[in-house]
KOLRO-54412 format. One record per residue (C-alpha): x, y, z. Coordinates in steps of 0.2 Angstrom, whole numbers, padded with zeros to 4 digits, always signed. Example, Ala and Ser with C-alpha at 12.3 -4.5 7.8 and 13.67 -1.06 7.14 Angstrom:
+0062-0022+0039
+0068-0005+0036
***
This chain:
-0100-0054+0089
-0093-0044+0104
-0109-0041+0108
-0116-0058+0109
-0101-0064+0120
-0094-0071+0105
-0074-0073+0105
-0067-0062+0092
-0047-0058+0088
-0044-0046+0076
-0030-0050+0066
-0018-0035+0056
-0005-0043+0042
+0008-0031+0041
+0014-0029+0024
+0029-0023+0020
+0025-0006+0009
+0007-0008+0011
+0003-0007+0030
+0018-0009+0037
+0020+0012+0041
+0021+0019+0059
+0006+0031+0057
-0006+0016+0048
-0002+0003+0061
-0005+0017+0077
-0022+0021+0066
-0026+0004+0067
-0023+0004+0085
-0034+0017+0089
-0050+0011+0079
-0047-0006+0086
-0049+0004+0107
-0061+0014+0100
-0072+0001+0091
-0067-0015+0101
-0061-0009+0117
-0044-0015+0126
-0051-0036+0129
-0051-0040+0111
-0035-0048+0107
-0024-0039+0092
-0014-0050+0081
+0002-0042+0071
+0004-0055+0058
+0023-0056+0049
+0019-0056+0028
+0027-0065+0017
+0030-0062-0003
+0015-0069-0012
+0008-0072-0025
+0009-0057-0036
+0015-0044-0022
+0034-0047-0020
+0038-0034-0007
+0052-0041+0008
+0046-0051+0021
+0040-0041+0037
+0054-0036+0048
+0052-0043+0064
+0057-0029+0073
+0044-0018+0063
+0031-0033+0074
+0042-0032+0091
+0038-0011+0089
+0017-0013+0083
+0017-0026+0096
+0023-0012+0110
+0015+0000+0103
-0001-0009+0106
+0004-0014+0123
+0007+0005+0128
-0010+0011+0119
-0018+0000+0131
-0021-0016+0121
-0020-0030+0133
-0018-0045+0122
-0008-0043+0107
+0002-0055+0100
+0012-0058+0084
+0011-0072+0073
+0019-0081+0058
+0037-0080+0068
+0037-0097+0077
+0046-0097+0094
+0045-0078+0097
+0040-0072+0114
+0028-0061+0107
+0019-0075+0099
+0011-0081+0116
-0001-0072+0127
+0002-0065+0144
-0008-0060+0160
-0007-0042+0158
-0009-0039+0176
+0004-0052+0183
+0015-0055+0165
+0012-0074+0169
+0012-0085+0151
-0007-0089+0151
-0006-0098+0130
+0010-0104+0123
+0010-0104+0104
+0020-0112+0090
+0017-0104+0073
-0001-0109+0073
-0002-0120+0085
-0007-0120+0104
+0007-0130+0117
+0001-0125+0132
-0015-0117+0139
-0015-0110+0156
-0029-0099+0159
-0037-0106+0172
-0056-0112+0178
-0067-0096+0175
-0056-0089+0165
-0044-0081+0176
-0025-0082+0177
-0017-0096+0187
-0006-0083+0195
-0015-0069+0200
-0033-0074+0197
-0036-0058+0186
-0050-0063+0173
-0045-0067+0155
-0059-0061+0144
-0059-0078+0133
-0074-0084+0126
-0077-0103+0123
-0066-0119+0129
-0050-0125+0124
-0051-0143+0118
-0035-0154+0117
-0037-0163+0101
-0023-0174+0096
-0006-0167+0101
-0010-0149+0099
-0026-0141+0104
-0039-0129+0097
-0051-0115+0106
-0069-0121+0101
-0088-0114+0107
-0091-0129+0113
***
């Protein structure tokens, strides 16, 4: 999909005592550079008990340190999901730091990257593929 300039966001639930370890999650990183290279955005989604798997919710803090981790690997667009309100749940230039897509739990409030997909602030290019379409009062990134 990558190769036919297709958007694709790779997303990692991190489970607690299942893929929630140090060494797993910088694993993870690495393939993801390897394979995917630095553009592809890197979601660290929170899990919660399930089901028949009854392990703690994800610490935050164990999201806050992938989501660093990933950041000083070289990812460029990782973000956190399934805590709503958390400033690692939106997405930021990573040249400049300006808020480029503001998100709510699974929803998008704000979406500033800008014509030719560049950032408003800096003009750095923002690797998105597709257009964001407002639909109702949240909006959705489509193909269109």
């Amino acid at each position: 999909a990558v190769k036919m300039d297709i958007h694709v966001e790779i997303v990692y639930l991190v489970a607690t005592g299942a893929t929630d370890s140090e060494d797993v999650i910088i694993e993870c990183i690495e393939r993801h550079l390897k394979e995917l290279g630095p553009d592809v955005p890197l979601h660290f989604t929170r899990y919660f008990p399930a089901f028949e798997y009854h392990e703690p919710p994800t610490p935050v803090e164990k999201l806050e340190w992938a989501y660093e981790q990933a950041k000083k690997m070289g990812v460029r667009f990782p973000y956190i999901g399934n805590v709503p309100g958390h400033r690692y749940e939106n997405t930021y230039c990573p040249e400049c730091g300006e808020l480029l897509i503001r998100r709510y739990g699974p929803y998008i409030l704000r979406y500033k990257v800008g014509r030719g997909n560049k950032c408003p602030k800096c003009g750095t290019e923002i690797p998105i593929r597709g257009r964001y379409v407002r639909k109702g009062f949240f909006g959705l990134l489509s193909r269109i």
